[in-house]
C-alpha positions in Angstrom: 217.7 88.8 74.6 215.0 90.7 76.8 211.8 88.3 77.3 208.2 89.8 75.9 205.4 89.3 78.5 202.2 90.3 76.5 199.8 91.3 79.2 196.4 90.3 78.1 194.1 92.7 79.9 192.4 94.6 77.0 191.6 91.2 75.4 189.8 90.4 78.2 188.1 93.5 78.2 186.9 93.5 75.3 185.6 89.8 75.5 183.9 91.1 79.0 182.0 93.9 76.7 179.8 91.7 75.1 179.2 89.1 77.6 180.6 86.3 75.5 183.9 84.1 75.0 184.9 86.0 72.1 187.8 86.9 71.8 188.5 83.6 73.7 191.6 84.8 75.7 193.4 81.6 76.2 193.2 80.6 72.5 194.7 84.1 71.9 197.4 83.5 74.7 198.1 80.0 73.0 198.5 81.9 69.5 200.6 85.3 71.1 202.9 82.3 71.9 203.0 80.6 68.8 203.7 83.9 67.6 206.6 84.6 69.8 205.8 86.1 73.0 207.8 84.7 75.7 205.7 84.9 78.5 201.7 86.2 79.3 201.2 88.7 82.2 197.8 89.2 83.7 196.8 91.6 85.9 193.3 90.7 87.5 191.6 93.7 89.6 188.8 93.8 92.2 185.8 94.5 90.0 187.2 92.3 87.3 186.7 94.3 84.8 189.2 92.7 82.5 190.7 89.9 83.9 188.8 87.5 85.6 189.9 85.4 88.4 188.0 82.6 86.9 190.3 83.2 84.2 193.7 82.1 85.9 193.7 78.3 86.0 192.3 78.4 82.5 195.5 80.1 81.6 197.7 78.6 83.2 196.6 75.0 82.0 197.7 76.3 78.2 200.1 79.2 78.7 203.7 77.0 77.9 206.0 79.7 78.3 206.0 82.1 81.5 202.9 83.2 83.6 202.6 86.2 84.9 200.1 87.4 87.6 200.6 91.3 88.7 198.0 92.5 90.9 197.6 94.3 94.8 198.6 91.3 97.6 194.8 91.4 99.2 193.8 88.4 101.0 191.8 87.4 98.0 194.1 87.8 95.5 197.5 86.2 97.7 195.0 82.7 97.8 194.0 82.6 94.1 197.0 83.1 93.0 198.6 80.1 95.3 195.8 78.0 94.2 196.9 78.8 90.6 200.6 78.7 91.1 202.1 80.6 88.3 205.3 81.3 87.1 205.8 84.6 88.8 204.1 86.8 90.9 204.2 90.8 90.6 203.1 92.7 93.7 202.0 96.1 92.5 200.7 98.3 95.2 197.6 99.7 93.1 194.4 100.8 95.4 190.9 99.1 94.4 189.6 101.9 92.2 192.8 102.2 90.3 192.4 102.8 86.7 195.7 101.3 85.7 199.4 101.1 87.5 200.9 104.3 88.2 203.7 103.8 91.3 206.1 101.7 93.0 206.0 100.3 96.2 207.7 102.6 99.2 209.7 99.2 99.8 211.0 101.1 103.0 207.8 101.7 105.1 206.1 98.6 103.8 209.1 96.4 104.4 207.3 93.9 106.8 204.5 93.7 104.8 206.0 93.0 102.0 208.9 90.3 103.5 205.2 88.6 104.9 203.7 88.1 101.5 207.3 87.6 99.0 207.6 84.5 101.9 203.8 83.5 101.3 204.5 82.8 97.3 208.0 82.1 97.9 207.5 79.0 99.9 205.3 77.7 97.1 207.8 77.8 94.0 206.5 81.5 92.6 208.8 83.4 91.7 208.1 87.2 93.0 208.5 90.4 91.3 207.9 93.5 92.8 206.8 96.8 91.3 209.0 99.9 91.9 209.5 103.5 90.7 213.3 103.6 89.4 214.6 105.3 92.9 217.4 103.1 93.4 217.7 104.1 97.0 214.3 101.6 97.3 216.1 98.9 96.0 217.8 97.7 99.0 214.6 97.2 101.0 213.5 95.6 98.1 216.2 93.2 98.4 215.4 92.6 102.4 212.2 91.7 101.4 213.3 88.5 99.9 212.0 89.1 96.4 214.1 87.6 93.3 213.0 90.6 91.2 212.1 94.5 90.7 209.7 95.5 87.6 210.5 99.1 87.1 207.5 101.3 86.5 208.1 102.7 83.0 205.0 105.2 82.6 207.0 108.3 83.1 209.7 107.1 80.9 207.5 106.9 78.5 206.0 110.3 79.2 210.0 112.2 79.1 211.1 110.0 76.6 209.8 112.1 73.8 211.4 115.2 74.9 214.6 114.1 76.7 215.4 110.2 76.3 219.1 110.0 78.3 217.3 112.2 80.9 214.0 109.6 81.0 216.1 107.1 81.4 218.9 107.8 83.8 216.8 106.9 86.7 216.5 103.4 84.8 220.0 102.7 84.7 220.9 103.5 88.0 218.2 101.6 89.6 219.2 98.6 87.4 222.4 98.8 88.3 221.7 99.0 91.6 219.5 95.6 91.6 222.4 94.0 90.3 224.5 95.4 92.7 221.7 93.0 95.1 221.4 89.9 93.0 218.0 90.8 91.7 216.3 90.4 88.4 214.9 93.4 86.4 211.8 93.6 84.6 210.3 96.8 83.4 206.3 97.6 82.2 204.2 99.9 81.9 203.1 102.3 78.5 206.5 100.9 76.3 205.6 101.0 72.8 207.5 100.6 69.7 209.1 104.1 69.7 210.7 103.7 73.6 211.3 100.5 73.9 214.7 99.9 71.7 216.3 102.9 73.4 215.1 101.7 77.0 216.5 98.1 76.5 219.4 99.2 75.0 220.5 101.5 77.7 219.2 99.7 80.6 221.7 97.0 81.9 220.2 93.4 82.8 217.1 94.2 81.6 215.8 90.4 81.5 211.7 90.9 80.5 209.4 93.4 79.6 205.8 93.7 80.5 203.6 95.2 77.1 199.7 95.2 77.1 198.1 98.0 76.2 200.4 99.8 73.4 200.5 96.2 71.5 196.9 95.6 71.8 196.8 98.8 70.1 199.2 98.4 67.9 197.4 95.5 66.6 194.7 96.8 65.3 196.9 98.7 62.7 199.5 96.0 62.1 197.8 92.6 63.1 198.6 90.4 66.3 200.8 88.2 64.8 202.9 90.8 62.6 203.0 92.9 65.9 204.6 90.5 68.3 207.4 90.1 66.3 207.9 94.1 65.9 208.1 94.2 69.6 210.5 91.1 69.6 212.5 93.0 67.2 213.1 95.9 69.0 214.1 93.7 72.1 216.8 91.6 70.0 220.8 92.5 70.0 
């Protein structure tokens, strides 16, 4: 079965909108767990305006399952997240005044940078996971880099899917077959939702986790946190 990674952004930001701990976000990461999720993905930005870096050892001292820190590999962000040692690591190439994640990394022309910073977490236990458009002609510089996984950007996907679904996903399956072809892991993330995401996992090979934040959080407020989790969990089972 496909792992669910519940990123917990919009929790935080709508705890940060009132200046208070409410909704505490680690009691709600203990309780997406004990609701099913397999794994919590945060993705902490510059102006922390969701995510806090404050916020990481707090998490990871109750998240049980996986931890999952995406973010851009600054200087800043590279030491807080070896000081918090997480599970696994996603390096998303997102400027400072991005709004959300909306590319890959060009794994070819950033290839030294990135084999620098995959050895950083690397030789420290983290797993790393590195954010990439489905191109599979990326995915061998990918593999040079010394990363054990790709996340494949899924916001166009999402976009195509309603009109076209075998032709929003193609790109999918040959990149995922092609990160087999290297021994690496595939994740995918980014604007799945309940309508997508069954077809996706279904036609993607190897697909080992997913990455869901926003479209559950949203979900939510229709269907409840608890009754939600286990929607998405159900469109991930065989």
């Amino acid at each position: 079965m496909t792992r669910l990674s519940v990123n917990i952004n919009k929790i935080a930001l709508i705890r940060n909108s009132r200046g208070a701990n409410l909704p505490d976000l680690c009691q709600v990461a203990k309780d997406l767990e004990r609701f099913g999720a397999q794994g919590i993905t945060v993705h902490p930005r510059p102006d922390e305006r969701h995510i806090r870096f404050s916020d990481l050892p707090l998490l990871k001292d109750v998240v049980t399952t996986e931890f999952n820190i995406e973010g851009y590999p600054s200087e800043y962000f590279v030491r807080e997240v070896l000081d918090c040692k997480p599970d696994q690591v996603t390096l998303v190439p997102d400027p400072p005044e991005a709004l959300t994640s909306n590319t890959g990394w060009d794994t070819r022309s950033n290839l030294e940078f990135l084999k620098s910073i995959v050895h950083k977490f690397k030789n420290e236990g983290i797993r790393v996971s590195l954010f990439l458009n489905p191109e599979p002609e990326l995915v061998t510089y990918a593999a040079q880099t010394g990363a054990d996984r790709i996340e494949l950007y899924t916001g166009l996907y999402s976009k195509q899917f309603v009109k076209n679904p075998i032709a929003a996903v193609t790109p999918h399956i040959q990149t995922g077959l092609e990160a087999l072809k290297f021994g690496l892991g595939l994740n995918a993330g980014h604007d799945l939702n309940l309508e997508n995401l069954k077809f996706y996992k279904d036609h993607v090979e190897g697909l080992m986790e997913v990455s869901i934040g926003h479209a559950l959080v949203c979900d939510a407020l229709y269907f409840g946190l608890q009754n939600v989790v286990q929607m998405y969990l159900l469109r991930l089972s065989n």
